[in-house]
C-alpha positions in Angstrom: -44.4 40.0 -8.7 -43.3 41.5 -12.2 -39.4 42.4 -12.7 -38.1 44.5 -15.7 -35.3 42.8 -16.4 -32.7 44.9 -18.5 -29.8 43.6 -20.4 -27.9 44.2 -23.3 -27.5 40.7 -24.6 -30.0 38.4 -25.2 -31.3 35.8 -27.9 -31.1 35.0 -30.5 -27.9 36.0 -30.4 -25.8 32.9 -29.6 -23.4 33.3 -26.9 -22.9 32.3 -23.8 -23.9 35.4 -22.1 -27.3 35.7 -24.2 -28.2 31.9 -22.8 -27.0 32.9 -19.2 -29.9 35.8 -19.6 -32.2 33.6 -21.0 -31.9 30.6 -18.9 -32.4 32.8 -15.5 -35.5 34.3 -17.1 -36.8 31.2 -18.1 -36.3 30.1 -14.0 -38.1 33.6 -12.8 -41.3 32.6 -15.2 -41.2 29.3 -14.5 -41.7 30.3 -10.4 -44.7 32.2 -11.0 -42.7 35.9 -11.6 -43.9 37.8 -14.7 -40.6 39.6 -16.2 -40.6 42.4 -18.7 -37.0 42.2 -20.9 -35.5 45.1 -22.4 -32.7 44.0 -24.4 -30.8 45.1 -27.8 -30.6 43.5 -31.4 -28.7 43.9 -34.4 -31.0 41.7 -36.4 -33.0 43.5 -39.1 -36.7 43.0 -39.0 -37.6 41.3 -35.5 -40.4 43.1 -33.5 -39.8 45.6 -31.3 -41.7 43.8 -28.3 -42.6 40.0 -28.3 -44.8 38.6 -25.4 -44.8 34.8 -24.2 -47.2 33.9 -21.5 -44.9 35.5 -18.2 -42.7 36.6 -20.9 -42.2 40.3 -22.5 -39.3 41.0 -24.3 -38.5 44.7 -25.7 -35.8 44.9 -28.1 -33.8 48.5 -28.9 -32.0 48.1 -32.4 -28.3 48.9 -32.3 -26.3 50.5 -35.0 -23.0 51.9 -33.5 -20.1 49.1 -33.4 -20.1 46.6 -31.0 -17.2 48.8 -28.5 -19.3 51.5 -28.4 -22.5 49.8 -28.1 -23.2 49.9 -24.8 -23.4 53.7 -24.8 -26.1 53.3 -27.6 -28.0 51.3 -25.4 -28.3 53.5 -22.2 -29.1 56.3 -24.7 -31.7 54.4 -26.3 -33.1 53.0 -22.7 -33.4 56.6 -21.1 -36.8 57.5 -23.6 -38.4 54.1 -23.6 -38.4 53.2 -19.9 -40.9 55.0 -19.0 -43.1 54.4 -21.9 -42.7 50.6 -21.0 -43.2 51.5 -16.8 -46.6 52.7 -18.1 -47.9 50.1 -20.1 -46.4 46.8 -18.0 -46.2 48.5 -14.1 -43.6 46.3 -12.8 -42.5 46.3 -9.3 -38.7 46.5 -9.1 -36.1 47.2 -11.5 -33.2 44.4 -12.6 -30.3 45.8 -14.5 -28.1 43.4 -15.7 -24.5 44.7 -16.3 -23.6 48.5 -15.0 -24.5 50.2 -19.1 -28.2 50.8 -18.1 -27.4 51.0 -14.5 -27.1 55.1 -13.9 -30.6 55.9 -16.0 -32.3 52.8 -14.4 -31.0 53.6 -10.8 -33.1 57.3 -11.0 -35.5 56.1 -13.1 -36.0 53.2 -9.9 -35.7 56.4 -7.3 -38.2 58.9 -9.2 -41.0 56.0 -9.0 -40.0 54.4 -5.6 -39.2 50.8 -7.2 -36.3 49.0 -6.0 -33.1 48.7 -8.1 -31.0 45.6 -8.2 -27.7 45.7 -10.3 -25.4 42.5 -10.8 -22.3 43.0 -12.1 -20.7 40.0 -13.8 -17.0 41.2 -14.3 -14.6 43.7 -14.5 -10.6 43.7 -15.7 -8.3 46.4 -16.6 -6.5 44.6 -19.3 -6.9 45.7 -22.8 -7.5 49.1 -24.3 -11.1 47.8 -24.0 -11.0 46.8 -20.9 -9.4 49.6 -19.2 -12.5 51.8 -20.7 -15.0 49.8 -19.2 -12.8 49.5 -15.9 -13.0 53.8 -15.7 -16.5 53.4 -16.5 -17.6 51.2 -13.8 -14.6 53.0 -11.0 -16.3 56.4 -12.0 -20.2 55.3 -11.6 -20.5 52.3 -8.8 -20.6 54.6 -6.2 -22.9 57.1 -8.0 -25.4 54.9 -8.3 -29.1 54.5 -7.3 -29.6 51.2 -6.3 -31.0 48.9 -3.2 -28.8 45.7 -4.0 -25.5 45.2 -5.8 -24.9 41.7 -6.6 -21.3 40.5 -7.6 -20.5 37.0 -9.2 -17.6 36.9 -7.3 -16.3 37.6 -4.4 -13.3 38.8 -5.1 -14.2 41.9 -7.2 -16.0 42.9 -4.2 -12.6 43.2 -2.1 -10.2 44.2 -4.6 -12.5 46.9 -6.3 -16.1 47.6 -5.1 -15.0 48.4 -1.6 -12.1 50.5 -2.3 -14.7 52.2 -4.8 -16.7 53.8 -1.2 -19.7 50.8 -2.4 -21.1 50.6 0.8 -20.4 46.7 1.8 -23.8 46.3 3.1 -25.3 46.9 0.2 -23.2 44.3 -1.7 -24.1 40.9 -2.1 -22.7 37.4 -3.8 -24.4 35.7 -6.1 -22.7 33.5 -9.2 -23.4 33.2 -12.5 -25.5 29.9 -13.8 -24.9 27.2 -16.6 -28.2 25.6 -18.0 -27.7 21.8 -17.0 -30.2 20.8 -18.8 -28.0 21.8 -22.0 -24.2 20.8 -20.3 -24.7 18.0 -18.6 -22.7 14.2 -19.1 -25.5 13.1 -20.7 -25.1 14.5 -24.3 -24.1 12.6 -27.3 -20.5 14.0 -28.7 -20.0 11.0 -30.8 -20.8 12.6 -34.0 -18.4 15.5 -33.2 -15.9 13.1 -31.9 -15.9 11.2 -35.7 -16.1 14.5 -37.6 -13.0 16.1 -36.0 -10.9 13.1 -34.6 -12.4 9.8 -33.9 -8.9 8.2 -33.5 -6.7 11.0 -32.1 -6.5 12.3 -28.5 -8.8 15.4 -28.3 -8.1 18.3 -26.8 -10.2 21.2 -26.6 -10.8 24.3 -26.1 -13.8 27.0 -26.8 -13.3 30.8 -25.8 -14.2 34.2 -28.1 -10.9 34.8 -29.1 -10.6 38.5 -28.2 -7.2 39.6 -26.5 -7.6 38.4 -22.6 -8.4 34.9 -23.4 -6.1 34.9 -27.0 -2.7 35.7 -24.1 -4.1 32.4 -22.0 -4.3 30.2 -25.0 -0.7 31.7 -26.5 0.2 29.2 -23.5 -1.9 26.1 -24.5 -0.4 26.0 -27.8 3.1 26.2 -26.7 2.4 23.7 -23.9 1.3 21.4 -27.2 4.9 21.2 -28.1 5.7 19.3 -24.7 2.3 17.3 -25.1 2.8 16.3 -28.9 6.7 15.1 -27.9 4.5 12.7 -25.8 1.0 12.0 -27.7 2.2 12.8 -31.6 -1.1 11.9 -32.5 -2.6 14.2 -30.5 -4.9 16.7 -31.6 -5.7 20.4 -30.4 -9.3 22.4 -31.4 -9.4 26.0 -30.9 -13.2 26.9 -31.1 -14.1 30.4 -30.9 -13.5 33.4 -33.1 -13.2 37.3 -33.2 -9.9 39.7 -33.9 -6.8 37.7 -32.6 -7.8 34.4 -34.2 -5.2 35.2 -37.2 -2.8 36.0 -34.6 -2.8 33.0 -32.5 -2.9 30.9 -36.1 0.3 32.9 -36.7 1.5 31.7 -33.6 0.9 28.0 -34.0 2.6 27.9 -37.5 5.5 30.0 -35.9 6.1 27.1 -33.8 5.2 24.2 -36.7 2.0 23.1 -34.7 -0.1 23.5 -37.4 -0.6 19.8 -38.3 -1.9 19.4 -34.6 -3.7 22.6 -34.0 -6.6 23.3 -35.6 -9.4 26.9 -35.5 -12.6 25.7 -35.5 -14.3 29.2 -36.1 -17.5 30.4 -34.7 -19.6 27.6 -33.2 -23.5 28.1 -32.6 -24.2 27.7 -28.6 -26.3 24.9 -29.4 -23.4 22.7 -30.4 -21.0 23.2 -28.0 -22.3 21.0 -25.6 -22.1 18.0 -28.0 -18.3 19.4 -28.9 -17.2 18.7 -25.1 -18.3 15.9 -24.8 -16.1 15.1 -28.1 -13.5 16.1 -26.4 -10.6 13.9 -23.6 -9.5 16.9 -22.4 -10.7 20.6 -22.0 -8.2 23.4 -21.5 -9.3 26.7 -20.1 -5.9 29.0 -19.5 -6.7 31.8 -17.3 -3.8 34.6 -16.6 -5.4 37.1 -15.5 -8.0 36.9 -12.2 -11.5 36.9 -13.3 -14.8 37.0 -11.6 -16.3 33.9 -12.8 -16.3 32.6 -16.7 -19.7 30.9 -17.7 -17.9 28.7 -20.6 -15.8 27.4 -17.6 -18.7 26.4 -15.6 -20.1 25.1 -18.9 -16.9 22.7 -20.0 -16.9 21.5 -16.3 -20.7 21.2 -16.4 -20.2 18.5 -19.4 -18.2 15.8 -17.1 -14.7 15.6 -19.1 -12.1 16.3 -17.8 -10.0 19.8 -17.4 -7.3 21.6 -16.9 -7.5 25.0 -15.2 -4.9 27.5 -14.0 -4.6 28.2 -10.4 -6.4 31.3 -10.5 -9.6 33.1 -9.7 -11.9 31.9 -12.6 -15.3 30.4 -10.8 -17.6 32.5 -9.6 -18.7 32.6 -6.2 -17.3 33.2 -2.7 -14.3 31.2 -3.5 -13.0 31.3 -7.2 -10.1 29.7 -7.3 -10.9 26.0 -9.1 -9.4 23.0 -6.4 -7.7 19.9 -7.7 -10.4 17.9 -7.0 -12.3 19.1 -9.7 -9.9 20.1 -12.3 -6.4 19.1 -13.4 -4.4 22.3 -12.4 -1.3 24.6 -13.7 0.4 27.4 -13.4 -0.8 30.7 -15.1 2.2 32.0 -17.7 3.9 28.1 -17.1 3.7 26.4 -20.8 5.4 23.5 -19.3 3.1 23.3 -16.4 -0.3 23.0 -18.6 1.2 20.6 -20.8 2.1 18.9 -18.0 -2.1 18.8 -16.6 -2.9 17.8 -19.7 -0.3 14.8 -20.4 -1.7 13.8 -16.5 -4.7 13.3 -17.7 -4.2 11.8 -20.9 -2.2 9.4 -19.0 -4.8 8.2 -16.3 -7.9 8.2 -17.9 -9.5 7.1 -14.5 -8.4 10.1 -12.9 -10.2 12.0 -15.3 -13.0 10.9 -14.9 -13.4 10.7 -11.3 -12.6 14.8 -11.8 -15.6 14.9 -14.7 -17.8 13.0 -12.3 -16.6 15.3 -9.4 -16.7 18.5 -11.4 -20.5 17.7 -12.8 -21.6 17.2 -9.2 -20.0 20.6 -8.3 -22.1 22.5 -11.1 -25.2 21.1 -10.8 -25.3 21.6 -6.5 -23.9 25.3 -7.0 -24.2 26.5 -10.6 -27.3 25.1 -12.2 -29.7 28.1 -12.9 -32.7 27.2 -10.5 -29.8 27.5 -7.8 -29.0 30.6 -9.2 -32.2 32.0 -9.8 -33.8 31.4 -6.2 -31.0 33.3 -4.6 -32.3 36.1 -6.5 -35.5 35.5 -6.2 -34.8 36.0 -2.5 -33.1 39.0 -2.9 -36.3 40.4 -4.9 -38.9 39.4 -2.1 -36.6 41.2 0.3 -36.6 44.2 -1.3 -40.2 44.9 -3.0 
């Protein structure tokens, strides 16, 4: 079987979406499927198309900002799919993410190939957001396609099927962590020394654009109530992007700065290794969400964490259980610094959640898992 798999965000860049696409491709080839990539880049002077065994990857150079960039891309797709139909004469279509979705669904129905389309998230939140939210409300029951796969089940109640998607078209399938990468098993010892071999760690890593920036507004006030108890506790904020100077603002507004410290932009490679640095992980969801892959990544790494009591896992059931995880309230400062004092307290507990949590990824989340379901899905529908 060959898949065209199309996607807007692939290596090298480094996130945790671009290793989520790369990691399920990697399972397809490594089952015996051949799978043609069309992605986008904003490198200068990479090929246009690089093949690998099983492996073709097109990439579609993007210019417009990074807001808007998604319309560039379905633009740019519309010419080239057929060009690439022609010369690699794959058997079903794969569009990851709804931006190349409406050209790829008539593209799929013109040429009698089948059309999947998973679609990871959606939140009506931000300015962003609430584009992208229209954008999805208008088209997902204009579509072409044979299968839509959600990540969580959740977005298909609360949205999908108020849309008019026909629910028998709709299926559940999460997203996937590389355990081979987060795993207990990796060495955060040099981290550990680097950023605080004799302080209590916390962490936590996120892209700090406006969703997550409001949940971690709450982690750094719960630091107050933790630092009254642990004043030699520190807290890393790893991440960057457009409210990092806000939430720095924020921390020396409340004279944290000596225990909060911005980390910046870390490479995907390394954040494994800074987990495993860390005692605790805090992940502050406030808003419901279909399924976060650096979640399933910090609780892929064993250590312990601290969730909110909200949808956050993706799934059939996204709510994270307290067998697992440390839970809070979402919008309750007290109550996260509260999960996290619990577990700086009883060190035994948090590891039997680590050990718990790790056994929870690896039977539900790891990306062979993943990647069969689909593959099931595709033998169903070719």
């Amino acid at each position: 079987m060959k898949v065209c798999f199309i996607t807007h965000i692939y290596p090298p860049a480094e996130t945790a979406a671009a290793l989520y696409s790369k990691i399920f491709t990697d399972e397809l080839v490594k089952s015996g499927i051949e799978v043609v990539v069309i992605t986008a880049t904003r490198k200068e002077g990479q090929k246009s198309a690089e093949r690998d065994g099983n492996l073709t990857i097109y990439k579609l150079p993007l210019k417009l900002p990074i807001p808007v960039d998604f319309a560039e891309f379905l633009i740019k797709i519309t010419p080239i799919l057929n060009k690439i139909y022609k010369e690699e004469n794959f058997e079903l279509i794969h569009s990851e993410h709804l931006f190349p979705a409406p050209y790829a669904g008539i593209f799929a129905k013109q040429n009698a190939l089948p059309h999947i389309i998973t679609i990871e998230g959606v939140s009506n939140v931000s300015v962003y957001s609430k584009l992208l939210f229209q954008y999805h409300k208008f088209w997902m029951k204009r579509l072409e396609f044979d299968i839509l796969v959600s990540w969580s089940r959740f977005l298909i109640n609360d949205y999908f099927s108020k849309w008019g998607v026909d629910e028998n078209k709709m299926s559940v399938i999460p997203g996937a962590v590389d355990t081979k990468m987060f795993n207990p098993y990796i060495d955060g010892s040099e981290v550990r020394q680097k950023l605080s071999k004799d302080n209590d760690l916390i962490l936590s890593i996120k892209p700090l654009y406006f969703t997550n920036a409001l949940g971690i507004i709450h982690t750094i006030r719960a630091m107050k109530h933790v630092s009254d108890n642990y004043p030699d506790c520190k807290f890393f904020i790893g991440g960057s992007g457009r409210m990092e100077n806000y939430l720095k603002h924020q921390a020396n507004k409340l004279k944290l700065n000596k225990i909060i410290e911005f980390l910046g932009w870390l490479p995907q490679r390394l954040v494994p290794n800074y987990y495993r640095a860390a005692d605790v992980i805090v992940d502050t969801f406030i808003f419901k969400h279909p399924g976060s892959v650096t979640v399933l990544e910090s609780l892929a790494s064993g250590r312990a964490n601290v969730l909110t009591e909200i949808e956050c896992i993706p799934g059939e059931n996204n709510v994270p259980t307290s067998d697992i995880v440390a839970l809070s309230k979402p919008f309750d400062d007290k109550s996260i610094a509260e999960g996290i004092l619990k577990l700086l307290e009883n060190r035994k507990l948090g590891n039997k959640l680590g050990k718990n949590a790790w056994q929870f990824i690896k039977k539900n989340f790891s990306s062979g898992v993943v990647a069969k379901q689909y593959m099931e899905l595709y033998e169903t529908s070719v």
